[in-house]
Backbone as numpy.savetxt, mean C-alpha at the origin, in Angstrom:
# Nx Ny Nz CAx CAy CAz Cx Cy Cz
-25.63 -2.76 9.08 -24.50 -3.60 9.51 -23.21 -2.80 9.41
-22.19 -2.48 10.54 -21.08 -2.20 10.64 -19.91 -2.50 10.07
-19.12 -1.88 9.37 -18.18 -1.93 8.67 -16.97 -3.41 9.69
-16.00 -4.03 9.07 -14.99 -4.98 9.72 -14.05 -4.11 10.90
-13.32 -4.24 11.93 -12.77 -3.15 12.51 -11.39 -3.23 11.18
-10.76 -2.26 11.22 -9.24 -2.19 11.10 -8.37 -2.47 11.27
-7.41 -2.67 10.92 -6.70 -3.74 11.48 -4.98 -2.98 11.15
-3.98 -3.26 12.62 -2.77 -2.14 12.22 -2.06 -3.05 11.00
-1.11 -2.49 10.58 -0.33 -3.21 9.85 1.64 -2.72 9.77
2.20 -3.46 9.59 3.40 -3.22 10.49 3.79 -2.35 9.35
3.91 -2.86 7.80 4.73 -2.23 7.01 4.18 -0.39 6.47
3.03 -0.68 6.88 1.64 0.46 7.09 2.64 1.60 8.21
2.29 1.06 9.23 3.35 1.97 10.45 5.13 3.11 9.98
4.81 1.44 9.29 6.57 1.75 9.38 7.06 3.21 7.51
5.82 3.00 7.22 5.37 4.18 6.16 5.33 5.02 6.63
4.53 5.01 7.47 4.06 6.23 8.46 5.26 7.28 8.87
5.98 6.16 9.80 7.04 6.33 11.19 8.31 7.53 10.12
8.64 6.50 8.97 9.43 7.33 8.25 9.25 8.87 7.76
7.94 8.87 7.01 7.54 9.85 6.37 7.71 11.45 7.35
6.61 10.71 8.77 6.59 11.50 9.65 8.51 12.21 10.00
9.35 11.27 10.09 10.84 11.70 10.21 10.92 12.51 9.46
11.09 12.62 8.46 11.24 12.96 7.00 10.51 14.79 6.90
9.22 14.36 7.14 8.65 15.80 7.33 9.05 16.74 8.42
10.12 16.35 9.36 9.93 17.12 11.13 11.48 17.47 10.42
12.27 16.75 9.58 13.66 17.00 9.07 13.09 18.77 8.44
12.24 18.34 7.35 12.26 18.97 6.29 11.39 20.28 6.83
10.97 20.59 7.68 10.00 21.60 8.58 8.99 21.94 7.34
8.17 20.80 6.66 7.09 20.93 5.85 5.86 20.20 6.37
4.84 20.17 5.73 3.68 19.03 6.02 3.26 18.94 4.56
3.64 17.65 4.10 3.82 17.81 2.52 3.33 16.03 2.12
2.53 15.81 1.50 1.94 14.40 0.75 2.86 14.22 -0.56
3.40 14.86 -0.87 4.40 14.44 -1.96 6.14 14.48 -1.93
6.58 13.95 -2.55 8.33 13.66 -2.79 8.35 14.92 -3.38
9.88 15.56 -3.46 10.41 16.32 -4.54 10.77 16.01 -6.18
10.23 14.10 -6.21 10.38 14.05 -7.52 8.68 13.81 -7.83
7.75 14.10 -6.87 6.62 13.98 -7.00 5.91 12.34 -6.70
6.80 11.90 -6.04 5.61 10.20 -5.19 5.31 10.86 -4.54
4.53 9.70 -4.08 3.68 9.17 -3.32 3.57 8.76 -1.95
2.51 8.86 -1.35 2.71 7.45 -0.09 2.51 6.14 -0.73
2.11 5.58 -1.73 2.26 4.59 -2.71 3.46 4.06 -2.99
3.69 5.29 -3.54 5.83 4.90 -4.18 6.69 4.93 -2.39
5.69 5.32 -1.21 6.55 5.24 -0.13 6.31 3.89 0.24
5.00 3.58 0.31 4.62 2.11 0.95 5.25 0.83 0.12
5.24 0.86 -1.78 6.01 -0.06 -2.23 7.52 0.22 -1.72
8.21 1.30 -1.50 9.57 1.32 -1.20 9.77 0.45 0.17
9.24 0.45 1.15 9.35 -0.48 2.35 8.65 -1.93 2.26
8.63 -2.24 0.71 7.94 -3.72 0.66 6.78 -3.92 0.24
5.10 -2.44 0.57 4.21 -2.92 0.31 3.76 -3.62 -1.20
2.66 -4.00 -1.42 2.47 -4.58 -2.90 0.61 -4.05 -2.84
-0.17 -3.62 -2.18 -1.82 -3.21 -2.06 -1.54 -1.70 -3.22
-2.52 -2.17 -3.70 -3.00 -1.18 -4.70 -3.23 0.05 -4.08
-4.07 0.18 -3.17 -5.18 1.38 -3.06 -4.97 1.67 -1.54
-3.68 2.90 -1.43 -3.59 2.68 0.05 -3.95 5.41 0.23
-4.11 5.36 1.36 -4.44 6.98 1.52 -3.63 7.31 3.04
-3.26 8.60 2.63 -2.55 9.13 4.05 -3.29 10.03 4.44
-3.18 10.31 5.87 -3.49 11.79 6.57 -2.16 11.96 7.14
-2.25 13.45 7.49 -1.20 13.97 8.35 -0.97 15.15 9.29
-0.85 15.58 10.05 -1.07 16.79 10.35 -0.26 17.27 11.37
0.14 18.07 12.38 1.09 18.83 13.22 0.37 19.66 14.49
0.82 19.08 15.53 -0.33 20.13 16.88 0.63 20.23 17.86
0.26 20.66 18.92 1.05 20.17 20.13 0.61 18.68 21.03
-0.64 17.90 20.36 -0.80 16.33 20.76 -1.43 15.75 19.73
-1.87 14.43 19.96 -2.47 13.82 19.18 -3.87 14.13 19.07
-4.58 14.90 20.43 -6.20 14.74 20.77 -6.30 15.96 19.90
-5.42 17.11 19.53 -5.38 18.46 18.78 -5.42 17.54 17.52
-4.78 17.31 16.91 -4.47 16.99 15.35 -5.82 16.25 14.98
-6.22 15.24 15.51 -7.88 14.55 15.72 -8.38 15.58 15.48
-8.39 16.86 16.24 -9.76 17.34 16.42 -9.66 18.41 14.84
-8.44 18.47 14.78 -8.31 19.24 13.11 -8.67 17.93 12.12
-8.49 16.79 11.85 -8.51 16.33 11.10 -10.41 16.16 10.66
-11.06 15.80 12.32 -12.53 15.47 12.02 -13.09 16.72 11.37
-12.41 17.92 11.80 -12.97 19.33 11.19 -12.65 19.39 9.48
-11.90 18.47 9.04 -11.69 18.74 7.82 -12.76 17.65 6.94
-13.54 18.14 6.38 -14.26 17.14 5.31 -13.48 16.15 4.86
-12.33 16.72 3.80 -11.34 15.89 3.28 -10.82 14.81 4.17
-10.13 15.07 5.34 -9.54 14.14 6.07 -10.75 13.24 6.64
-11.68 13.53 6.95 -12.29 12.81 7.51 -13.38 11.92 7.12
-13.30 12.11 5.72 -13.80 11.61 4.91 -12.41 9.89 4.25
-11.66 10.54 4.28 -10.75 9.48 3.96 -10.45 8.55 4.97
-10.12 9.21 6.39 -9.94 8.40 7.65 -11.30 7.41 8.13
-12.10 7.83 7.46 -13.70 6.83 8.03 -13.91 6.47 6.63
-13.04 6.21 5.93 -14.02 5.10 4.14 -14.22 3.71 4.49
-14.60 3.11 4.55 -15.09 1.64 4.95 -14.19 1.13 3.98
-14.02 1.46 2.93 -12.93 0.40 2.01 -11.80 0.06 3.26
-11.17 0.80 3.91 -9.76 0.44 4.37 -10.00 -0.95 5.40
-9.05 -1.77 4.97 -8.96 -2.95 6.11 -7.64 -2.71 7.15
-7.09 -2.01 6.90 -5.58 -1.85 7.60 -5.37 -0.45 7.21
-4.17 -0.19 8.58 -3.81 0.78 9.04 -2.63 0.95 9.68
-1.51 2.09 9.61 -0.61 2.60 10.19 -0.06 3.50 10.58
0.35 4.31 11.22 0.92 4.98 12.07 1.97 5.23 12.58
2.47 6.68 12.86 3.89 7.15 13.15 4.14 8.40 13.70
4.97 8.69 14.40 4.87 10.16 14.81 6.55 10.70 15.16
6.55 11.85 15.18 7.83 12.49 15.42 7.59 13.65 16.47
8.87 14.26 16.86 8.54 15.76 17.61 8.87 16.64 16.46
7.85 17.44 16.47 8.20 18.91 15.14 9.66 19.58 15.68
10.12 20.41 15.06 11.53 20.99 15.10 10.47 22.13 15.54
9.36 22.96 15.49 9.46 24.29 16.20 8.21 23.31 17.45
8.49 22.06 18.21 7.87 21.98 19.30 6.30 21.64 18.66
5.95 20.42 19.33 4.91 19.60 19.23 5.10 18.57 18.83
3.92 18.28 17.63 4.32 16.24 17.20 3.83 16.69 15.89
4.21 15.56 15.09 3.82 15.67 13.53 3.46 13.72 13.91
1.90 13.84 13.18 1.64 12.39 12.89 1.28 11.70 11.50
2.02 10.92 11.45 1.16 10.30 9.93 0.52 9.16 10.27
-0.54 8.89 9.06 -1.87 7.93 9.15 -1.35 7.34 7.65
-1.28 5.68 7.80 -1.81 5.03 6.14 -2.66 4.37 6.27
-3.38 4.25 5.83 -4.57 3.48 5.38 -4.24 2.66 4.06
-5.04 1.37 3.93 -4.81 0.33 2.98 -6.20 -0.65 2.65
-6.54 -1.11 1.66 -7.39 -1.97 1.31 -6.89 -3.09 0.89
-6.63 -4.13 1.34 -6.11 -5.05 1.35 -7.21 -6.24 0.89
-7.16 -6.73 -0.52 -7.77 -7.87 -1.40 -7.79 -8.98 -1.34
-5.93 -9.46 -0.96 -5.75 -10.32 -0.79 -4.84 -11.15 0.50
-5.26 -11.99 0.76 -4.73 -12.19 2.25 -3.89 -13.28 2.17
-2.51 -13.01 2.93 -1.86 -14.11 3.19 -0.86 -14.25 1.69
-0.42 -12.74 0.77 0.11 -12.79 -0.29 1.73 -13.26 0.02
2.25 -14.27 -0.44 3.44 -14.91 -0.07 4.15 -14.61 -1.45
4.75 -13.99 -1.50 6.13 -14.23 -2.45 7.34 -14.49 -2.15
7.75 -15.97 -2.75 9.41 -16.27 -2.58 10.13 -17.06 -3.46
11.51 -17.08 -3.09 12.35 -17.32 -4.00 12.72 -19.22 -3.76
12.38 -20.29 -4.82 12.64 -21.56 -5.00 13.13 -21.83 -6.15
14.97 -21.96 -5.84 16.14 -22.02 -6.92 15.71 -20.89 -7.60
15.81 -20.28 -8.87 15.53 -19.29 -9.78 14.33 -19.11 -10.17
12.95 -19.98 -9.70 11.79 -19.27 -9.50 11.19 -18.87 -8.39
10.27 -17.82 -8.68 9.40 -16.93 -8.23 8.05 -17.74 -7.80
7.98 -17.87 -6.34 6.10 -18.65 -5.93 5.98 -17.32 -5.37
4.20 -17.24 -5.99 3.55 -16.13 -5.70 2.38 -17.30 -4.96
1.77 -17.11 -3.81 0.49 -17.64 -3.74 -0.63 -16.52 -2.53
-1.67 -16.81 -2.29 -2.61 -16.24 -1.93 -3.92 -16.73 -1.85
-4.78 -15.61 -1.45 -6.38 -16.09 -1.05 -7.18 -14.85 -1.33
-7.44 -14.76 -2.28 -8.29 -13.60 -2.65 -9.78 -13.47 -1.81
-10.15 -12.32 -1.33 -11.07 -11.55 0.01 -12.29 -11.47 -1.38
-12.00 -10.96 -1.88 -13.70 -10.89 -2.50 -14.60 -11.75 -3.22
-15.46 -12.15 -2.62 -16.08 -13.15 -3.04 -16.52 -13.18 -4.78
-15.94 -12.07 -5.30 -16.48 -11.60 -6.85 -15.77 -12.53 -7.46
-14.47 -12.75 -7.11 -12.91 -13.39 -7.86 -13.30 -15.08 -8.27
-13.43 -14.72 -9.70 -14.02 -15.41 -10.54 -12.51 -16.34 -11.41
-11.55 -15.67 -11.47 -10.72 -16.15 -12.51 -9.51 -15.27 -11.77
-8.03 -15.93 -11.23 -6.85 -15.35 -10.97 -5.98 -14.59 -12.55
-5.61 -13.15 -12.03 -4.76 -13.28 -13.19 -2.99 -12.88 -12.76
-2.16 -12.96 -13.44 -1.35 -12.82 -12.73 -0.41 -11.70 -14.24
-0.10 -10.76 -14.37 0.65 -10.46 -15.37 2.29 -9.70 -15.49
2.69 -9.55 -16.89 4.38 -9.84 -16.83 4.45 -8.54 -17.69
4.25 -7.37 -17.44 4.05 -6.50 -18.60 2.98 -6.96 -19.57
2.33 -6.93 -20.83 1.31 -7.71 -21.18 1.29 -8.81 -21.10
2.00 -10.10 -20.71 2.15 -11.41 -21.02 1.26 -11.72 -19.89
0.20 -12.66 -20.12 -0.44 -13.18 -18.61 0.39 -14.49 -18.51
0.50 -14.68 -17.08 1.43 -16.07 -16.66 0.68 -16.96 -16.15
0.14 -18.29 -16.28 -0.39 -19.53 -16.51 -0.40 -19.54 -14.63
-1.57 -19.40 -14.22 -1.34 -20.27 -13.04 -0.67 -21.70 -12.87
-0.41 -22.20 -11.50 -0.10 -23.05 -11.06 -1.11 -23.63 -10.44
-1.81 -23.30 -9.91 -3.22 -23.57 -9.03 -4.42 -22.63 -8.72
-5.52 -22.91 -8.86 -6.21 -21.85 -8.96 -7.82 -22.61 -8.73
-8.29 -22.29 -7.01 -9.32 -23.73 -6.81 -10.59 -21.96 -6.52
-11.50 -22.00 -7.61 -12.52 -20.72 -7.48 -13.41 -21.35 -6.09
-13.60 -22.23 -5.48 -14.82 -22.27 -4.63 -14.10 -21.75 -3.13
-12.56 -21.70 -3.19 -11.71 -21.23 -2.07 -11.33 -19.75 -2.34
-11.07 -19.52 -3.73 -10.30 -18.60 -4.25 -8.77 -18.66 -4.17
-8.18 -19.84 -3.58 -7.03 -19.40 -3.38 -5.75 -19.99 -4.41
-4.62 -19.33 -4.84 -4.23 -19.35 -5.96 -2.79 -19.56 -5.51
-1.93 -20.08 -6.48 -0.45 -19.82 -6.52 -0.42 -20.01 -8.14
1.27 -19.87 -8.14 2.30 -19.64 -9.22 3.27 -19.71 -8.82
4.44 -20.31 -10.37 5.75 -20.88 -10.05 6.08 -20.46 -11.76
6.84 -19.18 -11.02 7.42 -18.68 -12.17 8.40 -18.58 -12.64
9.31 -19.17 -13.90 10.95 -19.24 -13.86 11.21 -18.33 -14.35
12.59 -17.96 -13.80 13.64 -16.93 -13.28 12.56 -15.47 -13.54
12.11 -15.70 -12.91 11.33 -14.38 -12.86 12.48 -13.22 -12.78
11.62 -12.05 -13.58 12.41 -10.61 -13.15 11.43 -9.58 -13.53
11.06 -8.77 -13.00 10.84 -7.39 -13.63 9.40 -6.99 -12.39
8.40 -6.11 -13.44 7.14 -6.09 -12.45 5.89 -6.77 -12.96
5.52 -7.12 -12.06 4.10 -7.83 -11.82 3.03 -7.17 -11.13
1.66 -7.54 -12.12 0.51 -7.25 -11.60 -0.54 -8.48 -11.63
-0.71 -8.01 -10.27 -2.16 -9.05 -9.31 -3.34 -8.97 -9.46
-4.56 -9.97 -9.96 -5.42 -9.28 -9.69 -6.70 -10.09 -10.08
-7.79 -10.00 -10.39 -8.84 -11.03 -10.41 -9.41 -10.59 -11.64
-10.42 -11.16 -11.88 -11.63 -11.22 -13.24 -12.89 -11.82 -12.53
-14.04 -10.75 -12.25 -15.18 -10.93 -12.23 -15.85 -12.09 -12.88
-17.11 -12.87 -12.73 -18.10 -12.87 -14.12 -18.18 -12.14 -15.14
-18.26 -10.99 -14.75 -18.39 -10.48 -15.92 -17.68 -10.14 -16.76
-16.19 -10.34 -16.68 -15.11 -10.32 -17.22 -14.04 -9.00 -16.77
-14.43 -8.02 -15.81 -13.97 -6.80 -15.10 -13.15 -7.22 -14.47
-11.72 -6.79 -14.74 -10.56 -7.17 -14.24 -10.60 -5.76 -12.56
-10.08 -6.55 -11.89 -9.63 -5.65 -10.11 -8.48 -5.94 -10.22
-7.28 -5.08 -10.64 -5.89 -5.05 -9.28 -5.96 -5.10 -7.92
-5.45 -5.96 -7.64 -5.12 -5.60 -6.13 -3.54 -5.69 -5.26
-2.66 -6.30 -6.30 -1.31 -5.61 -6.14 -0.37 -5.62 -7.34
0.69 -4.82 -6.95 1.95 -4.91 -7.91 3.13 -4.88 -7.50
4.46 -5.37 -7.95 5.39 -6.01 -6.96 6.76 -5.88 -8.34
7.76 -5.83 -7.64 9.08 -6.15 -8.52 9.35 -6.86 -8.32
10.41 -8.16 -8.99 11.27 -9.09 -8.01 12.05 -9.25 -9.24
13.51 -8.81 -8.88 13.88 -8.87 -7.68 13.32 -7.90 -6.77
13.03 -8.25 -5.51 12.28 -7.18 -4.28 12.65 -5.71 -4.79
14.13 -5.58 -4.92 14.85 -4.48 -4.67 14.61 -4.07 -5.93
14.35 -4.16 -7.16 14.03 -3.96 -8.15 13.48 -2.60 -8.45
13.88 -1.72 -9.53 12.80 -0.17 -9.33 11.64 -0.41 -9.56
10.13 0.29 -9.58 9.08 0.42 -10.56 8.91 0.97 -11.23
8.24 0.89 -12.60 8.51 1.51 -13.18 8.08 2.96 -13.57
7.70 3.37 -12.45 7.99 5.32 -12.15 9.96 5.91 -12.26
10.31 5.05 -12.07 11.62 5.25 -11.92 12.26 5.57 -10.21
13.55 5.68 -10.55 13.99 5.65 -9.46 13.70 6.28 -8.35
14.32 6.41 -7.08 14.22 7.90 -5.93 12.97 8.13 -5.62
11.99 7.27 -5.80 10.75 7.24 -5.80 9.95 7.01 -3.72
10.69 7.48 -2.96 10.77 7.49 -1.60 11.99 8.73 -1.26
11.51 9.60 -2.35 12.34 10.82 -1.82 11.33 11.98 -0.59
12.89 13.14 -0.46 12.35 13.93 0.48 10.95 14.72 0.39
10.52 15.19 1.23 9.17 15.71 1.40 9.38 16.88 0.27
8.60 17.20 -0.21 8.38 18.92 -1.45 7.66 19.72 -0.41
7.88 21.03 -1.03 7.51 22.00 -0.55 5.97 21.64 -0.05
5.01 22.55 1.47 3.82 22.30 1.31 3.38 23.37 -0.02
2.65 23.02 -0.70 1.57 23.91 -1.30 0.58 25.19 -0.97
């Protein structure tokens, strides 16, 4: 049986779209910041909250060239075909010495339909957890776990109503067997740092 197709994702793209800028500025092809992030610390910087997201990237004179380097690479092509990913994004630039530079994100996405917003000075988190394992919601505050609001296991789907929320939060389920899964983490206020610290969507570093 065949894996789900993929599916694009806007804030996925828009990871991409930047990074790719960013690298055609910096005349590198580089997976890390100069303070050392991520496409992680890039994807939470434009909003994302998915745990477990992977980039490709590469530089040709088209897209059908960069493909044909990427399938040649074990590494890349091993990451670009993992069945974990449910979503996907994309971006491209023109290189400064002529051609295209493209970036790829990939994402595994747990939970569907994750809503966070602001009602008077609390925080509603709600959702629908994808794996049928998700036995018990947890929701946490630095160690403090926070009390659901609703939480129906034969749907999976969960909320919370948290007052004056601030800082970071982690998402995530409890098996039967008691094996906790992340599947996101989030600041709020939105704009809020994580706690890697700041500048954490800086410029491209040297390639290696």
């Amino acid at each position: 049986m065949g894996s789900a197709p993929v599916r694009e994702d806007a804030l996925l793209s828009r990871t991409a779209g930047l990074w790719a800028e960013r690298l055609a500025r910096a005349g590198v092809l580089s997976h890390r910041g100069v303070d050392g992030s991520s496409v992680l610390d890039r994807y939470r910087a434009v909003g994302g909250s998915d745990v477990r997201v992977g980039e490709i990237l590469g530089a040709g004179p088209d897209l059908a060239a960069i493909e044909t380097g990427w399938m040649k690479s074990d590494e890349h092509r091993r990451l670009a075909l993992d069945a974990a990913w449910t979503h996907v994004g994309w971006g491209s630039t023109a290189a400064p010495t002529g051609g295209m530079i493209w970036v790829m994100v990939f994402c595994r996405k747990l939970v569907d339909g994750l809503a966070l917003s602001q009602e008077g000075s609390n925080l509603m988190v709600s959702g629908h957890f994808l794996p049928t394992a998700a036995a018990q919601v947890r929701l946490l505050s630095g160690l403090e776990e926070i009390p659901a609001r609703a939480w129906e296991a034969s749907t999976r789907i969960f909320s919370f109503d948290i007052p004056a929320a601030h800082g970071y939060f982690r998402l995530g389920f409890l098996s039967a067997d008691g094996a906790f899964t992340l599947t996101n983490a989030f600041t709020w206020p939105p704009e809020t740092e994580f706690p890697a610290g700041p500048g954490r969507s800086a410029a491209p570093a040297a390639s290696p």
